[in-house]
N, CA, C and O atoms as a GROMACS GRO file, in nm:
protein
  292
    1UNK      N    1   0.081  -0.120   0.000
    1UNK     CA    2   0.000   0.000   0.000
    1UNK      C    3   0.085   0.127   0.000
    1UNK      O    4   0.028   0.231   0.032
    2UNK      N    5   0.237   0.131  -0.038
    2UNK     CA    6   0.292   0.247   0.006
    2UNK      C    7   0.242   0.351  -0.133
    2UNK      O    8   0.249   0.474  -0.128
    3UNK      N    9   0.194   0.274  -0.252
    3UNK     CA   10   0.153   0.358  -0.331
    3UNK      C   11   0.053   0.472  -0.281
    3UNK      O   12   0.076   0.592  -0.291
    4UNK      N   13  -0.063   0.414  -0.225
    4UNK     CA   14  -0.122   0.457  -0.191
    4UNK      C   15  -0.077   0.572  -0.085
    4UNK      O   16  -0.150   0.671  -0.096
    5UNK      N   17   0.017   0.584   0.010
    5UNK     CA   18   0.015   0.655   0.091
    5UNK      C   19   0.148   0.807  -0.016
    5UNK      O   20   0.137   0.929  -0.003
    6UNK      N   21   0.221   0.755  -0.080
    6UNK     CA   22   0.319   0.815  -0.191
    6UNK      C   23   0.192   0.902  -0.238
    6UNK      O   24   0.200   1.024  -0.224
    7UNK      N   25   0.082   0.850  -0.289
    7UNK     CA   26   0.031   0.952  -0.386
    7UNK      C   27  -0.021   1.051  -0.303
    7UNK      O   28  -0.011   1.167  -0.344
    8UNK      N   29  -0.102   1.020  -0.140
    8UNK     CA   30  -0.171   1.106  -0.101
    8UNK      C   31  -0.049   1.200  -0.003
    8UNK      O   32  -0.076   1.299   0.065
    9UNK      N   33   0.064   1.149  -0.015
    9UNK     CA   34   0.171   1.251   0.013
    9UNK      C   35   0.170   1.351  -0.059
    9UNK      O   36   0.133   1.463  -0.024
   10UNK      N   37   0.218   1.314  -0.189
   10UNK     CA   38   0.263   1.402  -0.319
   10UNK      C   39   0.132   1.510  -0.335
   10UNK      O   40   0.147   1.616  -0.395
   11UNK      N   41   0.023   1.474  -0.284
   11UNK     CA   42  -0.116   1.570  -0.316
   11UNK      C   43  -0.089   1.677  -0.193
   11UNK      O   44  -0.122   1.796  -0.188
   12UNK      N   45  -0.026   1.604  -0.105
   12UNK     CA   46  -0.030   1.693   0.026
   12UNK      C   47  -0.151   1.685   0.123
   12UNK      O   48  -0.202   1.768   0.198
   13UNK      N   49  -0.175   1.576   0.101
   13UNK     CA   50  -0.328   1.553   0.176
   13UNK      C   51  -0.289   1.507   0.344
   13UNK      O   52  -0.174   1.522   0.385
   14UNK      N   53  -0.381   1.458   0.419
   14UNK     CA   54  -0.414   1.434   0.500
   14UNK      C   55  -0.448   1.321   0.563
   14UNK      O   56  -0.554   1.379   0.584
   15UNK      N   57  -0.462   1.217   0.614
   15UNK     CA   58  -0.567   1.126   0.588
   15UNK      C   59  -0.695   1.163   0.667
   15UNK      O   60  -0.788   1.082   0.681
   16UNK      N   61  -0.697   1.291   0.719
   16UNK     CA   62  -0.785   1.381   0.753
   16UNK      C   63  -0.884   1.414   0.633
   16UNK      O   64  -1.006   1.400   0.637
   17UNK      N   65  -0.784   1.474   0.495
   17UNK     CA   66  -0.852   1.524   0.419
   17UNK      C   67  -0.919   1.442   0.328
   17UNK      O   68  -1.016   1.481   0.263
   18UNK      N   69  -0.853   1.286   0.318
   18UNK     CA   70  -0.911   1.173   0.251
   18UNK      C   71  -1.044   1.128   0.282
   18UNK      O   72  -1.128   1.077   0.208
   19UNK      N   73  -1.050   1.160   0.433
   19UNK     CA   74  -1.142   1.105   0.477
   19UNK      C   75  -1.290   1.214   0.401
   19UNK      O   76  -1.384   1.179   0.330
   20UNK      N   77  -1.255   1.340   0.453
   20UNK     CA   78  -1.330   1.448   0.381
   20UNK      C   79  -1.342   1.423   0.207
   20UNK      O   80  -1.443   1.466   0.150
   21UNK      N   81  -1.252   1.362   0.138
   21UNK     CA   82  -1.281   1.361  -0.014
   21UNK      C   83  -1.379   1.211  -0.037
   21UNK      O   84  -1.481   1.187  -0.102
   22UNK      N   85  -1.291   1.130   0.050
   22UNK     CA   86  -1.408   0.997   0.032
   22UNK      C   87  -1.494   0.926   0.142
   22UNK      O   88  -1.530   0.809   0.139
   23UNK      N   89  -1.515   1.002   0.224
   23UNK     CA   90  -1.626   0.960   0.295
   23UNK      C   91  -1.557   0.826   0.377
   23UNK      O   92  -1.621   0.792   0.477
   24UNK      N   93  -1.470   0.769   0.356
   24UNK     CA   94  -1.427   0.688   0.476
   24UNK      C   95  -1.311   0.720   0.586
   24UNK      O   96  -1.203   0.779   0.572
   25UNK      N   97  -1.371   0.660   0.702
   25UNK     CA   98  -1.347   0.683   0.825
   25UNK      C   99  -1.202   0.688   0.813
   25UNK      O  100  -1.147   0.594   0.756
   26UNK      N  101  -1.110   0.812   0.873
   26UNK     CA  102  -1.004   0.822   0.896
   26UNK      C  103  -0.902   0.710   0.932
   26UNK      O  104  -0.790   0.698   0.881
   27UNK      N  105  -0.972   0.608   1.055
   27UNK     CA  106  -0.905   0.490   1.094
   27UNK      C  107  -0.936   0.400   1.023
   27UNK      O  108  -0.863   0.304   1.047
   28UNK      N  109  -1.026   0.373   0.926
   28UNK     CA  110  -1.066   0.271   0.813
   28UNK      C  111  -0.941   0.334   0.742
   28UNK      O  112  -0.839   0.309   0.807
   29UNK      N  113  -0.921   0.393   0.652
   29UNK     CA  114  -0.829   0.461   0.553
   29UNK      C  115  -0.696   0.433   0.648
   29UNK      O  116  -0.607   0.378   0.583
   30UNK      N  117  -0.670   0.452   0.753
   30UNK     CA  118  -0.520   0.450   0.787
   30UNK      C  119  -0.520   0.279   0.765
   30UNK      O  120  -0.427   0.242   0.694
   31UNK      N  121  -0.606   0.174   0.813
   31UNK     CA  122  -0.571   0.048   0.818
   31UNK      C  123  -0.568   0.047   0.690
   31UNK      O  124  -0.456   0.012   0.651
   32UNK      N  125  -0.649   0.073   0.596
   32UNK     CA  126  -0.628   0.036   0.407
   32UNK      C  127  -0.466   0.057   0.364
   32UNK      O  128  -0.403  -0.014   0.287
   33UNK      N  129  -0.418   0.177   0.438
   33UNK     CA  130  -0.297   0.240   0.411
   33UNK      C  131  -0.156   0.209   0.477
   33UNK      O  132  -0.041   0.249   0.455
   34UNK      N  133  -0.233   0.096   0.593
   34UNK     CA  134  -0.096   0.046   0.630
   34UNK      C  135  -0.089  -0.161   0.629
   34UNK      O  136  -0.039  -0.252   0.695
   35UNK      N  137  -0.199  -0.136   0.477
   35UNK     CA  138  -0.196  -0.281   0.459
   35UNK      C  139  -0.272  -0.357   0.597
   35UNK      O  140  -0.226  -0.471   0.609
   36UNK      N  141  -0.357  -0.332   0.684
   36UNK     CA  142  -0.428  -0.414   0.767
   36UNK      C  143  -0.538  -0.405   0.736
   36UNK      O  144  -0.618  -0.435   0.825
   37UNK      N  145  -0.591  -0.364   0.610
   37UNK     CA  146  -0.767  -0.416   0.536
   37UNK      C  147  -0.779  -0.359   0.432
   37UNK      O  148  -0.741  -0.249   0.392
   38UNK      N  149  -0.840  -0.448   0.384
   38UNK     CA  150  -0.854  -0.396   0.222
   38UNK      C  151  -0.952  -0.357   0.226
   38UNK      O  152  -1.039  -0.375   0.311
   39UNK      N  153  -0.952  -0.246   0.055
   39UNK     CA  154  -1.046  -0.173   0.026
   39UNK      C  155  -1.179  -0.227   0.025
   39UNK      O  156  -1.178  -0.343   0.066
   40UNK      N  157  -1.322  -0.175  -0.016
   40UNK     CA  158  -1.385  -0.248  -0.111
   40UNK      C  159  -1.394  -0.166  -0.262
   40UNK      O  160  -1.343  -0.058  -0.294
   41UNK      N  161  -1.466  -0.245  -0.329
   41UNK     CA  162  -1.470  -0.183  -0.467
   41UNK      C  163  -1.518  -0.014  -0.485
   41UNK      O  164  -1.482   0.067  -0.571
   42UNK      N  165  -1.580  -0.002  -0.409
   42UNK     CA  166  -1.690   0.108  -0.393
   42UNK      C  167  -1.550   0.235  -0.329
   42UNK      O  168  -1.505   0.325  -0.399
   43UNK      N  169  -1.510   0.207  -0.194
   43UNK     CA  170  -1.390   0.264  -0.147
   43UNK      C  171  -1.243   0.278  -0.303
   43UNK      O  172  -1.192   0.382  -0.344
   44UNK      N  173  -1.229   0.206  -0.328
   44UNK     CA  174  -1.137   0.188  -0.460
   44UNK      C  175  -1.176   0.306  -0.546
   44UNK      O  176  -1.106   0.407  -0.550
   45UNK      N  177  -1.229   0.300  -0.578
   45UNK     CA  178  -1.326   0.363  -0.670
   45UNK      C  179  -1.338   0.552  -0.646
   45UNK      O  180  -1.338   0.641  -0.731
   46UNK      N  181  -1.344   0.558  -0.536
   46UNK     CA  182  -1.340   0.697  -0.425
   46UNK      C  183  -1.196   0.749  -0.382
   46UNK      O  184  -1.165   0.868  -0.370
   47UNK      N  185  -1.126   0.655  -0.363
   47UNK     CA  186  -1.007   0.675  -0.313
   47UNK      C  187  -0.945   0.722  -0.446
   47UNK      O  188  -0.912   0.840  -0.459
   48UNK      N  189  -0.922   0.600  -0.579
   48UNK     CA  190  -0.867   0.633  -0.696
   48UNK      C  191  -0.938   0.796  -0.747
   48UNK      O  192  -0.859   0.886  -0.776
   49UNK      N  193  -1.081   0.820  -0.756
   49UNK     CA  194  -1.112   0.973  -0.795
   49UNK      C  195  -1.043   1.117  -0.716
   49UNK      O  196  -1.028   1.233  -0.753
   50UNK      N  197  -1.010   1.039  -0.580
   50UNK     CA  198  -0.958   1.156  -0.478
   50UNK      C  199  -0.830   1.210  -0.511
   50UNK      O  200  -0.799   1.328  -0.502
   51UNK      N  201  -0.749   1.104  -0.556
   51UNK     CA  202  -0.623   1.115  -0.566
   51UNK      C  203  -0.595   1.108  -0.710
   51UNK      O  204  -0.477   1.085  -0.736
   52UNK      N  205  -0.690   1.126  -0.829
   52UNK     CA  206  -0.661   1.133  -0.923
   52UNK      C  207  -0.528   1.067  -1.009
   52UNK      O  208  -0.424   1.107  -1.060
   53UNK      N  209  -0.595   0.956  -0.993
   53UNK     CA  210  -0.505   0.818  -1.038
   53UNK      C  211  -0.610   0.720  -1.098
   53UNK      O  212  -0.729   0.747  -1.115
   54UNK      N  213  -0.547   0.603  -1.129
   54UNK     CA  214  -0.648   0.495  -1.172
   54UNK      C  215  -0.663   0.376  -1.121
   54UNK      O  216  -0.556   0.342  -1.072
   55UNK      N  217  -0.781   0.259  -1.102
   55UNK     CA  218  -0.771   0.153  -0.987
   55UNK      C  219  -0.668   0.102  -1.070
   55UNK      O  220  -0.618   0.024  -0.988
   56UNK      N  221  -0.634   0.094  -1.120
   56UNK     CA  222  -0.503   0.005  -1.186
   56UNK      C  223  -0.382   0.021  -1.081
   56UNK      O  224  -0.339  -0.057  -0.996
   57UNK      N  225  -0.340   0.156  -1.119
   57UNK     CA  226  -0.231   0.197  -1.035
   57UNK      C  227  -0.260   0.167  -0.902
   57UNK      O  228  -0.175   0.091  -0.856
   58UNK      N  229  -0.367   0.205  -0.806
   58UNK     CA  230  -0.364   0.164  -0.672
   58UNK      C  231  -0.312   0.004  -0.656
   58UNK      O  232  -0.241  -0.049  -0.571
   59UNK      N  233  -0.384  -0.053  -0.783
   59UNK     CA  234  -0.378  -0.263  -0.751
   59UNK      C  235  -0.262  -0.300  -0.796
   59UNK      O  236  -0.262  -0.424  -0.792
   60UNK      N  237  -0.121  -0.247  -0.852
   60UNK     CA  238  -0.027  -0.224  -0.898
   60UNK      C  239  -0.016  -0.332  -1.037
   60UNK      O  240   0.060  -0.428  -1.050
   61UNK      N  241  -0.098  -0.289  -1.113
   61UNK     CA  242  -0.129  -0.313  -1.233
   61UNK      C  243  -0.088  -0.245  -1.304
   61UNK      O  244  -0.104  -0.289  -1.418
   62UNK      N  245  -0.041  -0.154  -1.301
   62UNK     CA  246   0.012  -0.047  -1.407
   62UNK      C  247   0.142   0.055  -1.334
   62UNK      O  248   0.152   0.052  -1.212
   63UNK      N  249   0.211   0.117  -1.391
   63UNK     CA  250   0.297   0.216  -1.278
   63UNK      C  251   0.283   0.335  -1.364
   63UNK      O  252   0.365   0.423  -1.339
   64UNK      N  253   0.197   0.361  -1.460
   64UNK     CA  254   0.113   0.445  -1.477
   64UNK      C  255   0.050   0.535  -1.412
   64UNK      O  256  -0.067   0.505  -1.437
   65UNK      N  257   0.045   0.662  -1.319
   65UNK     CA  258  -0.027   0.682  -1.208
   65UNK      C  259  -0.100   0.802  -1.277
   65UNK      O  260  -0.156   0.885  -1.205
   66UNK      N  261  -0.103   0.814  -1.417
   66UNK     CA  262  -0.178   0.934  -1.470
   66UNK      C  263  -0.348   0.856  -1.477
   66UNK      O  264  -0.358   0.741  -1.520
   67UNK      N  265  -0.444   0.918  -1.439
   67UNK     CA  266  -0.572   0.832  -1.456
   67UNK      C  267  -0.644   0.829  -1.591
   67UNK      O  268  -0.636   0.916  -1.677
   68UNK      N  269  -0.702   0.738  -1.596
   68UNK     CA  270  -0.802   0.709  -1.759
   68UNK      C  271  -0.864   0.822  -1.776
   68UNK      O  272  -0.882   0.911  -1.694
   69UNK      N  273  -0.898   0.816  -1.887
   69UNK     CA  274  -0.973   0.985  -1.949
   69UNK      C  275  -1.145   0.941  -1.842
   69UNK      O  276  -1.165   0.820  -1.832
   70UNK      N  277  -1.218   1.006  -1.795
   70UNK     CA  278  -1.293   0.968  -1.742
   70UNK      C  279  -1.456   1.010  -1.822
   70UNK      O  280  -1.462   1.111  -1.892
   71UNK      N  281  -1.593   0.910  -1.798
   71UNK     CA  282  -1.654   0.900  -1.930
   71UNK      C  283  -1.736   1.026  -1.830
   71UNK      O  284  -1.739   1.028  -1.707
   72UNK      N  285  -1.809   1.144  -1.940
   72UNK     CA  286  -1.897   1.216  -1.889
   72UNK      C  287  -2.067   1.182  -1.806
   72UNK      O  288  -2.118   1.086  -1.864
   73UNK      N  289  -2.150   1.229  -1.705
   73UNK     CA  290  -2.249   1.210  -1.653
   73UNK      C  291  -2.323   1.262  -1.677
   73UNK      O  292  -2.432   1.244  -1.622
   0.00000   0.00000   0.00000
């Protein structure tokens, strides 16, 4: 998970402010972030839009960390 914690460095975030961008609990997000629980899809999904990246890159599927063009709503 250090990706995960690298990117929300490099943003300058918080896991204060994570919690504020995706709605999960500060101490949920620190365990995701220090590898003691995984995401779910839904969290993935929130976390990757926050930090403007792609689930790829979080699942280290890619080292790509620029995100997919995203489809309009």
């Amino acid at each position: 998970m250090g990706r995960l914690r690298d990117l929300r460095k490099a943003r300058g975030y918080t896991q204060i402010k994570m919690q504020l961008l995706t709605g999960i609990d500060q101490s949920d997000y620190s365990k995701i972030e220090n590898g003691k629980r995984y995401y779910t899809f839904e969290q993935c999904v929130k976390i990757a839009q926050a930090l403007e990246t792609s689930m790829d890159y979080l699942a280290g599927l890619t080292d790509e960390s620029k995100p997919y063009p995203r489809t309009k709503k």
